[in-house]
C-alpha positions in Angstrom: -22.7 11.1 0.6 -20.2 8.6 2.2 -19.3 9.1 5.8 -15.2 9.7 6.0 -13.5 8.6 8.9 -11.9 10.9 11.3 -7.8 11.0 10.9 -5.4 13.5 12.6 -2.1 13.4 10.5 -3.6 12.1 7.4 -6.2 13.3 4.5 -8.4 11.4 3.1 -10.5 11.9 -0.2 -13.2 10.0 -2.1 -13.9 10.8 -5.8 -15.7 8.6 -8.4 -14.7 5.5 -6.0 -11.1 6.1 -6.0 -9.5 7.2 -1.9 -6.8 8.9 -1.7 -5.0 8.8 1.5 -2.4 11.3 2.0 0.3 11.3 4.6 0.2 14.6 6.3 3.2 15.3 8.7 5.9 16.5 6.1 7.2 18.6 9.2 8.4 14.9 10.2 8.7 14.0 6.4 6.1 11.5 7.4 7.4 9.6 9.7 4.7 7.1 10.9 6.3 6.9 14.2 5.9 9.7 16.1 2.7 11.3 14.9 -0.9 9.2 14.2 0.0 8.1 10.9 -0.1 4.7 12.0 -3.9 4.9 13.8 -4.6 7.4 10.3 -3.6 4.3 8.3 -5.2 1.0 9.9 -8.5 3.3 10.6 -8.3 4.2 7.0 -7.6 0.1 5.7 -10.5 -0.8 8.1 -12.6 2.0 6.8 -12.3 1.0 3.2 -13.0 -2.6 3.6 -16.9 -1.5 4.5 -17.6 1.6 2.4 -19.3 -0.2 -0.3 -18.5 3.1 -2.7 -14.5 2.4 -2.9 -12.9 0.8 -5.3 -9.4 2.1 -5.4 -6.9 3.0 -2.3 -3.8 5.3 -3.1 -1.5 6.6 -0.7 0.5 9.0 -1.1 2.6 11.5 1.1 2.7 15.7 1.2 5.2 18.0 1.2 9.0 16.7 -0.4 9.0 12.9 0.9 6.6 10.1 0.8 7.9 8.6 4.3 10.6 8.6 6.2 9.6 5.9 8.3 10.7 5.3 11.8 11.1 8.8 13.8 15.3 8.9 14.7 15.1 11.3 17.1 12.7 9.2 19.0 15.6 6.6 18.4 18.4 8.4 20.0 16.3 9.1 23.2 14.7 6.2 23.4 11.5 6.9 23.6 8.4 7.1 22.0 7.9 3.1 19.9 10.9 2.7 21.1 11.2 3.4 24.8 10.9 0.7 27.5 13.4 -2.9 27.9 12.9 -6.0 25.8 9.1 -6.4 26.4 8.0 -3.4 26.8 9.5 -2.5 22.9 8.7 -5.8 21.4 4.6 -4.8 22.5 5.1 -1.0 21.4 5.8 -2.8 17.8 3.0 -5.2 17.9 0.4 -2.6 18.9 1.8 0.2 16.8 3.6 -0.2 13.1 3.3 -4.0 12.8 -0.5 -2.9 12.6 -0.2 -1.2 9.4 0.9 -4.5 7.9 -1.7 -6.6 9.2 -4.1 -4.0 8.0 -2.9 -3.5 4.5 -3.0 -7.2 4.1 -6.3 -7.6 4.7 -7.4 -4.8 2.6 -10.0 -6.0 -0.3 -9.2 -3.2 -3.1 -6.5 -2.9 -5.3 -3.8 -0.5 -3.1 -1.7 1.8 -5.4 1.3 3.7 -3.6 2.2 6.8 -5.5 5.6 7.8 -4.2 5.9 11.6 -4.7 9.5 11.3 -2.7 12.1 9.3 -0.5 10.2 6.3 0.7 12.9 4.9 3.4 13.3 2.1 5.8 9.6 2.1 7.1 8.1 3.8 4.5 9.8 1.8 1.8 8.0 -1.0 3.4 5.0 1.1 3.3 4.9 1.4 -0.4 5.9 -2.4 -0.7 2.7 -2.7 1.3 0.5 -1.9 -2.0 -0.4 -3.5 -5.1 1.3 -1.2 -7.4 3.6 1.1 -7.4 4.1 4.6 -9.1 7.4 6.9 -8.3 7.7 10.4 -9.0 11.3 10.5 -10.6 12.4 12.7 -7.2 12.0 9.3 -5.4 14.2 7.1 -3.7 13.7 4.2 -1.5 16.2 2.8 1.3 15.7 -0.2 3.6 17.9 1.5 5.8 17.6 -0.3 9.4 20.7 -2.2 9.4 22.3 0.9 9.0 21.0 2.5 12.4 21.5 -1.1 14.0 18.2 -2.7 13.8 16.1 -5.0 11.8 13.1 -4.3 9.6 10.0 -4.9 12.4 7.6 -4.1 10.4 7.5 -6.9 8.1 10.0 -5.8 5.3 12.2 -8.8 5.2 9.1 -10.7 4.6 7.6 -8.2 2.1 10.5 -7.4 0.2 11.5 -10.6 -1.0 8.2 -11.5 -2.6 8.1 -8.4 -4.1 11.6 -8.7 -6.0 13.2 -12.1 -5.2 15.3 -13.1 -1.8 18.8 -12.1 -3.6 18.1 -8.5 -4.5 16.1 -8.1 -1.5 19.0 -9.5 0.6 21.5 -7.2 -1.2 19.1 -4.0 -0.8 18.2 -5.0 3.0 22.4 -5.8 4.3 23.9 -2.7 2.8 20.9 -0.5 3.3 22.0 1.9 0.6 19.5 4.0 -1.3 18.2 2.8 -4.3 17.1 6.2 -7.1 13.8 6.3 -8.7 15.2 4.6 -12.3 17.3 1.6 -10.4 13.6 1.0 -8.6 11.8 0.5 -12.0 14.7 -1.8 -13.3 14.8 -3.8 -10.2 11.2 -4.0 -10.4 10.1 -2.6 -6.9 8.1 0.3 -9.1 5.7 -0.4 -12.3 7.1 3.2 -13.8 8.5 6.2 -12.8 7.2 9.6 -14.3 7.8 13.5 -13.8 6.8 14.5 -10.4 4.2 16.8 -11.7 2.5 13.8 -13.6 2.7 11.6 -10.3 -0.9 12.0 -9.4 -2.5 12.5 -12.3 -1.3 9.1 -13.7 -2.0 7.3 -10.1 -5.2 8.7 -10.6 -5.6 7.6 -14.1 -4.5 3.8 -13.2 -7.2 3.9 -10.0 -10.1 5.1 -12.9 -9.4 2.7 -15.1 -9.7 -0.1 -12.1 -12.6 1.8 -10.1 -14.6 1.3 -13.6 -14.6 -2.1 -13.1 -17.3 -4.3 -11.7 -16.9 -3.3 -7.9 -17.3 -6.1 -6.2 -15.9 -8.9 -9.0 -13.1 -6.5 -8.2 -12.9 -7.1 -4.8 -12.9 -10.8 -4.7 -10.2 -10.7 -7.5 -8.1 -9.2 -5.1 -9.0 -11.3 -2.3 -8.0 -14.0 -4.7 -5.0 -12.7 -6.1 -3.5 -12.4 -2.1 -4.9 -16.4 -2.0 -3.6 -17.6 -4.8 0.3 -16.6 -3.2 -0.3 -19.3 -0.3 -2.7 -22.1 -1.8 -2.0 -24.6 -3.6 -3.4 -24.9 -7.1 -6.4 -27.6 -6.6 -7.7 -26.1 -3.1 -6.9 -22.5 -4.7 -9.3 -23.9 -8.2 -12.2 -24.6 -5.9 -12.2 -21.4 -4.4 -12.4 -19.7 -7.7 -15.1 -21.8 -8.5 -17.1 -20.7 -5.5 -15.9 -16.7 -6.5 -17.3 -17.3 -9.8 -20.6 -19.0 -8.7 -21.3 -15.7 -6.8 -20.2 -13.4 -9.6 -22.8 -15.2 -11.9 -25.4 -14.5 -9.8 -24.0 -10.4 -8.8 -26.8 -8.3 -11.0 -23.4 -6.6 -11.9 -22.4 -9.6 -14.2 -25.1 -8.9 -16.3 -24.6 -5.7 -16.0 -21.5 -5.5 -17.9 -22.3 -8.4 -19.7 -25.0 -6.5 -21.8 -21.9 -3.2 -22.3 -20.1 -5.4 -23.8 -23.1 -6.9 -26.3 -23.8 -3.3 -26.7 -20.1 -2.4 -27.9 -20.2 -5.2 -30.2 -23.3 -4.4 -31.9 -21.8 -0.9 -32.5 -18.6 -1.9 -34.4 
């Protein structure tokens, strides 16, 4: 039986290679300043990367909201992240949320962010943190900072933008007004938005259908899919030819080379 990591504010589950972390402080609405979501989540990014029986990574919050992001009251008396002059705040960011970006990034599975609720200023960056993402239709997502005077410091600006193009990601980011659950899936910051009560259960049923799949292959297609955003093409086609050289020779390969024989012998 796989080894779980500790976490404090967060739960973590693994079923048929599928994790599923969930944000546990809803008395904060999961905030991930101001509680140990932000240790929960880099511990649980690092953890993934070397249990060998994980495929899938979704993250999800309890309680009414998926993440609330940074913790205002913390704001308003400067303390907390945000305590201290110039340098002092500028380290508090690099050794505490700017972590969960770095983390994320480097994770090797497919990350799918099923966003049971409001997912705002941090936390919408959160969710634009995974792969995929799946809203409940009682979400609603916000890149709020500018409105409490501040800029996104954990990355957003940087994330955003890739995810949905520099105009509408300029537009959402200067008026910092909340965007519902249906104007997400138009504006294509979510892949589909479903009754709450079916959040999980189609997460779940998008993580199967990827766990199923050749477990490492899977892994360096990811690895290559983040590549393939910064290389250019002839560097990027060598690489892929290395990736596939080591997939030939994964006992895996034939594996599911000889399902497939099978399935065609059967029709």
């Amino acid at each position: 039986m796989t080894k779980l990591p500790q976490l404090t504010d967060a739960l973590l589950t693994l079923d048929e290679r599928v994790a599923v972390l969930t944000l546990n402080r809803h008395d904060l609405r999961n905030a991930l300043t101001g509680s140990n979501l932000i240790d929960d989540i880099v511990t649980t990014a690092e953890w993934i990367n070397q249990c060998e029986d994980a495929s899938v990574l979704v993250i999800t919050g309890a309680g009414s909201s998926f993440s609330a992001g940074g913790n205002i009251r913390d704001m308003a008396e400067r303390g907390g992240d945000f305590a201290g002059d110039v340098a002092e705040c500028a380290e508090r960011y690099r050794r505490g949320i700017q972590r969960i970006p770095l983390a994320l990034q480097a994770v090797e599975v497919p990350i799918i962010a099923a966003v049971n609720g409001p997912a705002i200023g941090a936390g919408f960056d959160l969710a634009n943190m995974a792969d995929i993402r799946i809203a409940s239709d009682k979400a609603k997502f916000g890149e709020t900072f500018l409105n409490l005077g501040i800029i996104p410091g954990d990355g957003g600006a940087w994330l955003m933008q890739r995810l949905i193009g520099y105009q509408r990601a300029f537009e959402l980011t200067m008026t910092g007004r909340i965007v519902e659950a249906a104007e997400a899936r138009e504006l294509g910051i979510v892949m589909d938005v479903v009754p709450a009560e079916a959040l999980m259960p189609e997460a779940l049923k998008l993580a199967g259908r990827m766990a199923g799949q050749p477990p490492k292959a899977t892994r360096l297609t990811k690895r290559l899919m983040k590549m393939a955003q910064r290389m250019e093409l002839k560097d990027f086609l060598d690489l892929c030819a290395c990736f596939q050289g080591m997939c030939h020779n994964e006992p895996e390969h034939l594996e599911a080379v000889n399902r497939m024989i099978d399935q065609m012998g059967r029709k």
